[in-house]
Legacy VTK file of the C-alpha trace (Angstrom):
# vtk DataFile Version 3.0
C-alpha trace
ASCII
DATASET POLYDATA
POINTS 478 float
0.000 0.000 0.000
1.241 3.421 -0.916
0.315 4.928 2.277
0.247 3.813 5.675
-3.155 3.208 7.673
-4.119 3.541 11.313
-6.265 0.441 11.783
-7.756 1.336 15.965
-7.825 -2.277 18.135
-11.716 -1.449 18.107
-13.897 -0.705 15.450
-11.802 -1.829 13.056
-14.088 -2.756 9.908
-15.225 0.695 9.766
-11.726 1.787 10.453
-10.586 0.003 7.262
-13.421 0.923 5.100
-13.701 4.323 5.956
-9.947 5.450 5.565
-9.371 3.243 2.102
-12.727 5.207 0.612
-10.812 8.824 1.514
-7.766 7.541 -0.228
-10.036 6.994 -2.959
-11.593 10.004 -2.798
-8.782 12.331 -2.960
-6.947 10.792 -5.410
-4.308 8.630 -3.318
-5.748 5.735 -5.099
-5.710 6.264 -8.710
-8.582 4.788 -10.998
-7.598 1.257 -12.337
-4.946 0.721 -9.807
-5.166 -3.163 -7.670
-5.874 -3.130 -4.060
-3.448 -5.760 -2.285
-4.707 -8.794 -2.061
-6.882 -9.567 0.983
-4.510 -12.109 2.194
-1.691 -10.013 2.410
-3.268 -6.897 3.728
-4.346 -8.858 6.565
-1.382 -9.731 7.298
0.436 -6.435 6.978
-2.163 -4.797 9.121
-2.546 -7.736 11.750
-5.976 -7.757 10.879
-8.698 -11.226 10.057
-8.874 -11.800 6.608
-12.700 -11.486 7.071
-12.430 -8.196 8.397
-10.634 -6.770 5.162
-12.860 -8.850 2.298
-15.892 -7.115 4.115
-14.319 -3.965 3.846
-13.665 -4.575 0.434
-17.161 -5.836 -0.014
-18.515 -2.738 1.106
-16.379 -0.454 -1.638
-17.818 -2.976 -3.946
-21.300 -2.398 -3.179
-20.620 1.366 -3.104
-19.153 1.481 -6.626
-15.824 2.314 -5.296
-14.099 -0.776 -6.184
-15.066 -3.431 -9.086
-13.541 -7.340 -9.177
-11.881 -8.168 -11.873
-10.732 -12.147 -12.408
-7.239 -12.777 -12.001
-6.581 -9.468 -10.908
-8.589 -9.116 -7.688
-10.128 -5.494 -6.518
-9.372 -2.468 -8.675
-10.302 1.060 -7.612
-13.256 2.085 -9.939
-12.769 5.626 -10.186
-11.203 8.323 -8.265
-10.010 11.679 -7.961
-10.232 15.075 -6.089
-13.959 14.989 -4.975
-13.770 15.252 -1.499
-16.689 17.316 0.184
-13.695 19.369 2.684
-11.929 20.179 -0.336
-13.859 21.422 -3.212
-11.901 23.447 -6.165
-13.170 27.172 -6.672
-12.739 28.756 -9.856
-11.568 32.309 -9.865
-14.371 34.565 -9.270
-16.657 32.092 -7.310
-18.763 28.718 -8.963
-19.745 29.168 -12.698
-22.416 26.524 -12.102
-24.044 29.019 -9.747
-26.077 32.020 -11.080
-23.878 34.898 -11.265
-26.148 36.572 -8.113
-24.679 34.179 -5.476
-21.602 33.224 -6.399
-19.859 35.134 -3.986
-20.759 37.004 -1.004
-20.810 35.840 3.007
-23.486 33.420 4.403
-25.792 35.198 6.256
-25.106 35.224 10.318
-28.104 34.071 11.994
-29.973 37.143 13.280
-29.444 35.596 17.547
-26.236 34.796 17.321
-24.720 38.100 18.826
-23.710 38.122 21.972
-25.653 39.735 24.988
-24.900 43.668 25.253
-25.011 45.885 28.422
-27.185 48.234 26.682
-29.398 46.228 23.420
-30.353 49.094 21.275
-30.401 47.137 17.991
-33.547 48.077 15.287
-35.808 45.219 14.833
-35.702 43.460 18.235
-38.641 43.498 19.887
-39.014 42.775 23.460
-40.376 39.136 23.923
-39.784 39.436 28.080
-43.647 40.590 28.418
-45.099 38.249 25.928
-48.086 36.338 27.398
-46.454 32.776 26.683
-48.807 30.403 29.579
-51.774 31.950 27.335
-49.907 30.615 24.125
-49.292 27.467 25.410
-52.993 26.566 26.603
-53.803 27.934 22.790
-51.502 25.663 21.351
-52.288 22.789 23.392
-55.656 23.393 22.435
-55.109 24.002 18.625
-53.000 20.568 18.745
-56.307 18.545 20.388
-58.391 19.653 17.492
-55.593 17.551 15.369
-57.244 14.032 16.713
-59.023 12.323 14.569
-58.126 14.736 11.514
-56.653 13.467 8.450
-52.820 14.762 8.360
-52.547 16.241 5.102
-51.652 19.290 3.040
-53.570 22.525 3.626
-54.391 25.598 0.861
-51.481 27.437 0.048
-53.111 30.754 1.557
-53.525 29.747 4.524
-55.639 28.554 7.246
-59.374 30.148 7.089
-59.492 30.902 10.788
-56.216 32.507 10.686
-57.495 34.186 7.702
-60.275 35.620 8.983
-59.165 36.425 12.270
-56.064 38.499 10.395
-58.950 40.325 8.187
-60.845 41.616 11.332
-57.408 42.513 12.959
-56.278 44.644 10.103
-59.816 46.000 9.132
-60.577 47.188 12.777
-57.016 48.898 13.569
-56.036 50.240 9.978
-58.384 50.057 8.386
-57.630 47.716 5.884
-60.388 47.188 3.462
-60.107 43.347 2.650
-61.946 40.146 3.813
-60.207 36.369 4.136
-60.573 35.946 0.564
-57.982 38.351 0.362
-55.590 37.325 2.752
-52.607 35.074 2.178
-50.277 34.000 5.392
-46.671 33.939 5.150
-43.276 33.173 6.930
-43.007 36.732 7.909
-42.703 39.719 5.573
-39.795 38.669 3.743
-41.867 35.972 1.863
-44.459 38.011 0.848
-41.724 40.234 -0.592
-40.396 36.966 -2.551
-43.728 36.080 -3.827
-44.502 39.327 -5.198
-40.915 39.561 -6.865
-42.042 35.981 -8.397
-45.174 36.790 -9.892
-44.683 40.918 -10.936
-40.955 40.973 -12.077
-39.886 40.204 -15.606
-36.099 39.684 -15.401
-33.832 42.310 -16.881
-37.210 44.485 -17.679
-39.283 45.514 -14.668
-38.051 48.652 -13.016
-38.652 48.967 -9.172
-38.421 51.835 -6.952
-37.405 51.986 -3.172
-37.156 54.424 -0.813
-33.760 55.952 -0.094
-32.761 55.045 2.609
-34.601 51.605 2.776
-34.663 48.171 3.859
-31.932 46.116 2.210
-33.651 42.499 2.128
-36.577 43.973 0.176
-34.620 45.060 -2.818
-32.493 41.788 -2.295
-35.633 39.948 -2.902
-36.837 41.953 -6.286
-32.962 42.067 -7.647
-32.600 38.748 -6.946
-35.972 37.780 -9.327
-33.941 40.165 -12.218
-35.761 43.293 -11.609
-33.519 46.268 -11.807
-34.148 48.415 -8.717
-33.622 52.620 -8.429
-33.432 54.594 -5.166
-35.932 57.203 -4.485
-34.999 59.578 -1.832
-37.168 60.807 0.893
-37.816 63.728 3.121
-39.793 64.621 6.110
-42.910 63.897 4.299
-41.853 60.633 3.156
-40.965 59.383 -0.644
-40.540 62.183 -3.093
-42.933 60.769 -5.416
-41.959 63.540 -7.911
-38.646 61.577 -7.958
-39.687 57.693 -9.135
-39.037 56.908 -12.726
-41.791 57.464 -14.947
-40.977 53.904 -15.898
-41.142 52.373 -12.761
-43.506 49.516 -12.480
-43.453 48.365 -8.381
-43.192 51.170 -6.031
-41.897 50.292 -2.316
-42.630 51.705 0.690
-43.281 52.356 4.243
-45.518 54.873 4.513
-47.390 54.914 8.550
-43.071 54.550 9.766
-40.603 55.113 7.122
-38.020 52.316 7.203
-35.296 53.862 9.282
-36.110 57.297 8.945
-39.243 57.338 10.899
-41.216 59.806 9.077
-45.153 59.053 7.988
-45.989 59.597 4.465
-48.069 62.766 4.258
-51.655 62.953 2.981
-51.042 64.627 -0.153
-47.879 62.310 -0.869
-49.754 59.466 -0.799
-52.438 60.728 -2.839
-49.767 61.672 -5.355
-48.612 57.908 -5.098
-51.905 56.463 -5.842
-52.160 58.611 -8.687
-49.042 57.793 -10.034
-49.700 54.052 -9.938
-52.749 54.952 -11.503
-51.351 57.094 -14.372
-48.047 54.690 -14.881
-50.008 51.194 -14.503
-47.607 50.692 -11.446
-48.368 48.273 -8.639
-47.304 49.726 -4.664
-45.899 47.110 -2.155
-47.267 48.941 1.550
-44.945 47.374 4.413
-46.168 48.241 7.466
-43.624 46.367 9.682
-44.691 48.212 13.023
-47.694 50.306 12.671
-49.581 49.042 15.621
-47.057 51.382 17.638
-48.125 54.895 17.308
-47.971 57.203 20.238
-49.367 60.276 18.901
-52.320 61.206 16.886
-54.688 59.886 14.750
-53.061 57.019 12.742
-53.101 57.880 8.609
-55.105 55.957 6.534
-53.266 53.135 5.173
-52.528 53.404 1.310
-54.472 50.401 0.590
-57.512 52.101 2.207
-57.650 54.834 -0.253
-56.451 52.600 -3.090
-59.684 52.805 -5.697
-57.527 50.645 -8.650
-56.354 47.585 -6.988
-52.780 48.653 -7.173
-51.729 47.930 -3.740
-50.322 45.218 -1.892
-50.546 45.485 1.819
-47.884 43.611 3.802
-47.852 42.917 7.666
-45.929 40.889 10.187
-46.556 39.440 13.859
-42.513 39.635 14.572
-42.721 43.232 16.082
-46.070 42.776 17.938
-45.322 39.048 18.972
-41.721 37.497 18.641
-39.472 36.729 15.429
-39.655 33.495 15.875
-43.340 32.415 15.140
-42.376 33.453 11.452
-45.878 34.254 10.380
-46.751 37.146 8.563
-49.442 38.189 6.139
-50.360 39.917 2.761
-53.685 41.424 0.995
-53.634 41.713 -2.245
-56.115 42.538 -4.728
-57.823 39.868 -6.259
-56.679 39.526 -9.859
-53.487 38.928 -8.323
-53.975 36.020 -5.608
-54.523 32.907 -8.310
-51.135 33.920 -8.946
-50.004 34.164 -5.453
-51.177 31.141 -4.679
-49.652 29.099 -7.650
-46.300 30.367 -7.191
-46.897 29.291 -3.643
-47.636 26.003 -4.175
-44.279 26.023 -5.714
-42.488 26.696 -2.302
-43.009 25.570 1.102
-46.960 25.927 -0.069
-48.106 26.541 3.309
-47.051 28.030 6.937
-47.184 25.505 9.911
-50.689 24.317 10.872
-50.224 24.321 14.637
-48.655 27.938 15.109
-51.491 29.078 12.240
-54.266 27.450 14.305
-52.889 29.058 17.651
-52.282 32.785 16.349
-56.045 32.359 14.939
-57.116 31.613 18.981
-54.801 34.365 20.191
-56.300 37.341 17.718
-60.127 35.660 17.826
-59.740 35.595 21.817
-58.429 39.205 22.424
-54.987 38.431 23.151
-53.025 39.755 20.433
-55.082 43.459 21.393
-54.573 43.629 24.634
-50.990 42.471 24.315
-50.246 45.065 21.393
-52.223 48.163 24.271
-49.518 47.138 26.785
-46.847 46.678 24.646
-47.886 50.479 23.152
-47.541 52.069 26.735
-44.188 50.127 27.760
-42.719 50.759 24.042
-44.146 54.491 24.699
-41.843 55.054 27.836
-39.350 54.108 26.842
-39.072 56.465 23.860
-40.018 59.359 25.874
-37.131 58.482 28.525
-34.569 57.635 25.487
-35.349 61.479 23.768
-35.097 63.093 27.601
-32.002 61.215 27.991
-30.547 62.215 24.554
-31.455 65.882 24.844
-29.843 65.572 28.021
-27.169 64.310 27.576
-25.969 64.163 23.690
-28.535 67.149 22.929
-25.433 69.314 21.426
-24.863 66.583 18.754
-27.632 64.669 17.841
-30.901 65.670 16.254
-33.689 63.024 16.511
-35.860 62.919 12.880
-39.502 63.781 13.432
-41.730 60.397 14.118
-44.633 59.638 16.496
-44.783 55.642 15.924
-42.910 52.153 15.721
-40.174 50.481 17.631
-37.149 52.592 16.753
-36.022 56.432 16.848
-33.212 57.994 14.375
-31.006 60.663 15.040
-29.173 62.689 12.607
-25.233 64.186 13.785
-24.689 67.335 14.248
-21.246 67.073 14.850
-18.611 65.783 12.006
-17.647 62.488 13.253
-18.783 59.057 11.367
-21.582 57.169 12.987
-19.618 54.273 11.641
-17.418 54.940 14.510
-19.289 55.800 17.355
-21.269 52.414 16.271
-17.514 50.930 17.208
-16.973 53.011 20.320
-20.227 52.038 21.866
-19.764 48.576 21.342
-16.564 48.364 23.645
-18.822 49.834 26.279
-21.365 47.254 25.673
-23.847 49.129 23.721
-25.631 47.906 20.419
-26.640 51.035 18.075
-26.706 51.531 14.381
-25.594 53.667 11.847
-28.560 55.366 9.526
-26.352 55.455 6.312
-25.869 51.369 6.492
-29.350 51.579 5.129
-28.725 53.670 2.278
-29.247 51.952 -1.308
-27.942 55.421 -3.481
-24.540 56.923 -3.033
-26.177 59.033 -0.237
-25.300 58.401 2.975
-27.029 59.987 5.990
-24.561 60.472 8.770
-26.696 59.557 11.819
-27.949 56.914 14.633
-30.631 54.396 15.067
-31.682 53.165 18.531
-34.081 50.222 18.742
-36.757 50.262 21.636
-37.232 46.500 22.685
-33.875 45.818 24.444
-33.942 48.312 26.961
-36.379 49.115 29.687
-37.319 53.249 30.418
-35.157 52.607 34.045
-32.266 52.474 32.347
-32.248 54.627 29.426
-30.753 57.431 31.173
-27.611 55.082 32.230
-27.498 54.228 28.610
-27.808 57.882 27.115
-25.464 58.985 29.307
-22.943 56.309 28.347
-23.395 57.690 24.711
-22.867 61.349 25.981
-19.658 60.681 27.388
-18.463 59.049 23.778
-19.579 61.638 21.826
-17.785 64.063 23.866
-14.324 63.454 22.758
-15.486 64.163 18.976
-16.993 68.049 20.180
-15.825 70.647 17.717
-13.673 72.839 18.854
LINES 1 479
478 0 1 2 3 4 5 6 7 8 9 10 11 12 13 14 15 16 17 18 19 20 21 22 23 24 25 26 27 28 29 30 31 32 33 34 35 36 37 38 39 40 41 42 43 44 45 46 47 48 49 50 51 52 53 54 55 56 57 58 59 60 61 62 63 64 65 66 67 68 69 70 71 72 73 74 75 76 77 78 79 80 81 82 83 84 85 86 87 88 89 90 91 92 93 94 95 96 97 98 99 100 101 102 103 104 105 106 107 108 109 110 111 112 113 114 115 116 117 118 119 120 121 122 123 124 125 126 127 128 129 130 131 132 133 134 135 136 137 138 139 140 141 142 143 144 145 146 147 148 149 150 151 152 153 154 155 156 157 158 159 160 161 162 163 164 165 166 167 168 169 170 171 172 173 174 175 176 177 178 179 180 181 182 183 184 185 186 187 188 189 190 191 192 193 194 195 196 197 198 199 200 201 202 203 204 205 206 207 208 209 210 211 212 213 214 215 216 217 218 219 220 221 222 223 224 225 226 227 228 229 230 231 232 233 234 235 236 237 238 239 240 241 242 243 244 245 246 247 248 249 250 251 252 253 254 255 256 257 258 259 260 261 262 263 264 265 266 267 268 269 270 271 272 273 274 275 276 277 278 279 280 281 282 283 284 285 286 287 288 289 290 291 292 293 294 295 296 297 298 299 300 301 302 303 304 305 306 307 308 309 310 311 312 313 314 315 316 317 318 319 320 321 322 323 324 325 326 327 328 329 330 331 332 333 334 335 336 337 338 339 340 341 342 343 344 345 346 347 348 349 350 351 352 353 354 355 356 357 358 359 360 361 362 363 364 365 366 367 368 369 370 371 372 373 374 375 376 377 378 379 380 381 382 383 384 385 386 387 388 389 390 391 392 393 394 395 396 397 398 399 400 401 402 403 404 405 406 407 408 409 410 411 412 413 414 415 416 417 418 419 420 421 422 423 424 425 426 427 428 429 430 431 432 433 434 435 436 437 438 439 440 441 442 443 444 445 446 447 448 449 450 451 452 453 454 455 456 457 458 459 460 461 462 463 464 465 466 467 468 469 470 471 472 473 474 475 476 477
């Protein structure tokens, strides 16, 4: 043998096997080249000659090996193909679409460390959730399972759920639509895919985003072939008078511009509706947090004054429950749900039954309200004690952007110093903040600071604002 083996005293079958198909594997044993004979490898390794014609029984039957007459085991075929060592060609895979060749895996979203101060966008705070109440739901949704057929359900989505998600949305936004309307989905991000499936034509359909936006949305649409344009906005929201007149999908996030903060005005998002109208454009309405508003009466939503079916209305329980029930939903007019739910079928064709048939019992019971009030009031005092600690303490540098709802607050810089870098500085003193230009899509990059609302409670917001206050203070103009 060309190269030494390591045959344990136990386990030795597998031993054998599993170290002669690596040689094979990665080329140490070339195709067409004889394996010793069984005899004598037993005897070089000290091993029962019935131990090694197994293991070369077991190449055999794995196509490794074939048995030739007079010649005794050959190796079959070989060469570099090892899973741990595959060759990359310059530039990433060619078999791969030219998209995802290269790039970093995505991190999964928990896998930070804790921080002394978790002021992250996004997070909501699952400490107050009512979870004995979920439980007895679920338990309850899982005894309605006996007896019933196990099988596939509609790729829209439970009716219950349906329904109870129609009466939700139609009694706090009011959000024309009925369960006919209604598809569920594994959060918000799906219902972004399945609208990129079934309204982009690759290399054609122009889409327009707000500027800054949210990055996994036009991920979705560029990743169908759609070419997508930044819009900027201002403190009324998306400057319609900026999307191409070309533009077929218009994005946005009208009640709480995503990270800005800012509400669409009235007469903006007449102008949008108009413009869909006019242009034969379709507008994707995210509202990722609008149950939070602590001020005023809450706008209209744009699918509520929509009069040409032009607007898709997406919604998600990760803010006002937890991430991890991954359920969202979408209403969409009706020409285009045949579609929907084709393209669905496709996929994963339908959400979990148990966690569908649970939310339905949380909304149709009162839970989901009543959890959604207290989160409002906790989520509420804690913004007011985060502004009184900023204007307190950072008030000199930072200027927080005009916004009355959802679960995060931006700041814009007054002083010249990167927010890349007091993003840095705050994490070696154990706070978690972000930087308001990361979400930029143009070449525009706001200089400023996002601070999330669900990792840290109102009692310690002025510890935490005052930590920032001392960082900033080094970077004071002179």
């Amino acid at each position: 043998m060309a190269f030494p083996l390591d045959i344990p005293s136990r386990g030795r079958l597998r031993a054998l096997h599993g170290q002669l198909r690596a040689a094979i594997l990665d080329g140490r044993l070339r195709a067409g080249q004889a394996l010793p004979s069984t005899r004598s490898l037993a005897a070089s390794l000290d091993l029962s000659r019935n131990t090694v014609v197994a293991a070369y029984d077991l190449l055999l039957s794995e196509g490794y090996v074939s048995s030739r007459h007079g010649v005794g085991y050959v190796v079959a075929h070989a060469g570099p193909t090892q899973p741990g060592a595959p060759r990359m060609a310059a530039g990433g895979e060619r078999r791969l679409q030219p998209r995802w060749r290269d790039g970093p895996s995505p991190a999964p979203l928990g896998a930070l460390p804790p921080a002394r101060y978790d002021l992250r966008v996004g997070v909501p705070d699952t400490s107050r959730f009512p979870f004995d109440a979920w439980r007895k739901l679920s338990a309850r949704a899982l005894r309605s399972f006996t007896g019933v057929p196990a099988t596939y359900e509609g790729p829209g989505g439970r009716e219950a759920l349906r329904e109870a998600i129609a009466g939700h949305v139609s009694f706090t936004r009011a959000v024309s639509c009925s369960a006919a309307d209604v598809m569920v989905t594994c959060g918000a991000q799906q219902a972004f895919d399945l609208l990129a499936r079934i309204l982009v034509t690759p290399g054609r359909t122009l889409v327009a985003v707000e500027d800054p936006g949210y990055p996994p949305l036009s991920a979705a649409f560029e990743g169908m072939g759609a070419n997508v344009v930044p819009v900027p906005v201002d403190e009324e929201g998306l400057i319609v008078e900026r999307i191409p007149a070309d533009a077929r999908i218009i994005y946005v996030t009208p009640s709480h511009q995503f990270p800005s903060g800012m509400a669409m005005s009235p007469s903006r998002r007449i102008a949008l509706l108009e413009f869909a109208r006019r242009h034969d454009a379709v507008i994707v309405e995210d509202d990722y947090d609008g149950e939070f508003r602590y001020g005023g009466r809450p706008l209209d939503a744009l699918q509520t004054l929509d009069r040409n079916a032009s607007v898709f209305y997406v919604g998600t329980f990760s803010k006002s429950l937890f991430p991890a029930l991954r359920l969202g939903y979408l209403v969409a007019p009706g020409w285009a749900m045949p579609a929907l739910r084709r393209v669905r079928e496709l996929g994963d064709r339908h959400n979990d039954l148990l966690a569908q048939d649970t939310l339905a019992l949380f909304i149709a019971e009162g839970h989901l309200a009543r959890h959604v009030r207290k989160m409002r009031r906790i989520y509420a005092e804690r913004r007011e004690a985060l502004l009184d600690g900023l204007a307190r303490h950072a008030g000199d540098a930072l200027c927080p952007l005009a916004s009355d709802a959802g679960l995060h607050v931006a700041v814009q810089l007054r002083w010249p110093v990167a927010a890349n870098r007091l993003v840095e500085e705050a994490l070696g003193k154990g706070m978690r903040i972000e930087a308001l230009g990361n979400y930029a899509i143009g070449e525009a990059k706001p200089n400023g600071l996002l601070f999330g609302l669900g990792g840290v409670p109102a009692t310690r917001m002025e510890e935490a604002t005052r930590v920032l206050g001392k960082l900033l203070e080094p970077h004071r103009p002179s």
